[in-house]
Structures are given as C-alpha cells and as structure tokens.
N, C-alpha and C positions, 0 to 999 in steps of 0.2 A: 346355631353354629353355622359359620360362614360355609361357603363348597371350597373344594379347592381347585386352585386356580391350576389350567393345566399350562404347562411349557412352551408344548409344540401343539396347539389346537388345527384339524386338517382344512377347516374352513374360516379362518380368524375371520374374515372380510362378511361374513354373515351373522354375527353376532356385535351386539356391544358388551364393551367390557368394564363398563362403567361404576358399576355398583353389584350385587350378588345374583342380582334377577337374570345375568346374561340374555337378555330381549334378543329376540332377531331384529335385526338392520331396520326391518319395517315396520315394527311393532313396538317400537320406547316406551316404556309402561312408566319410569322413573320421573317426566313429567318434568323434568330440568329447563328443558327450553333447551339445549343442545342438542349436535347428530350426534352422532356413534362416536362413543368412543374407542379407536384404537388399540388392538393388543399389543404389549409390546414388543414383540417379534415382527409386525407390521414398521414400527419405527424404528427398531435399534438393531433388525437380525436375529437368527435363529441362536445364535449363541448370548441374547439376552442378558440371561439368568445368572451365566457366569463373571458378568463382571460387574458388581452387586451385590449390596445385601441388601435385599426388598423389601424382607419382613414380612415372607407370602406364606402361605400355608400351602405349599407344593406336594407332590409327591415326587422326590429328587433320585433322580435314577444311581445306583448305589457303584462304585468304579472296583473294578477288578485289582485287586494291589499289584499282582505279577504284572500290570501294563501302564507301571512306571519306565519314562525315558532316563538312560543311564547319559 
C-alpha cells in the first residue's frame, strides 16, 4: 500500500518526492538517474491541492459547513 502523500510537508526541500520511498535529498535510492524531485507545493503554491484532481491518496482536511461565503 502506497503512504500518503502529505499537502503541506514542513521541509519539502529535503525530501524527494518522486516515487513512495520519499529519499532525503542526499540519499536517492530509486536509482533513475535524476535530482529530486519537487513537491508540488514547491512548484505550483501552498494551495496546490485545490485546483486539481491528482488522484492522490491524501488526507484532506474536512471544511466546517457554517464557513460558507454568503
């Protein structure tokens, strides 16, 4: 079973995110012949996730109904 992929990770920039092994930066175990790959919060911003269907196995944080804009 894959992990799941987190949203907001507090150090993207030391990990790769390339494949399920999540390597540190210094460590690429996957053996591709590329660097690191990018989270995509690194590329596209912290709000990602929302404009998207990735097809990730997240854990997606759940919204309060009452904090609908009228």
């Amino acid at each position: 079973m894959a992990k799941k992929f987190p949203l907001h990770p507090k150090r993207p920039e030391r990990i790769c995110w390339g494949c399920d092994k999540y390597c540190s930066a210094d460590a690429l175990m996957c053996g591709n012949g590329a660097g690191r790959t990018l989270h995509p919060a690194e590329m596209l911003g912290d709000d990602w996730y929302e404009h998207g269907d990735w097809g990730l196995d997240v854990d997606t944080p759940v919204k309060d109904p009452s904090d609908t804009a009228e």
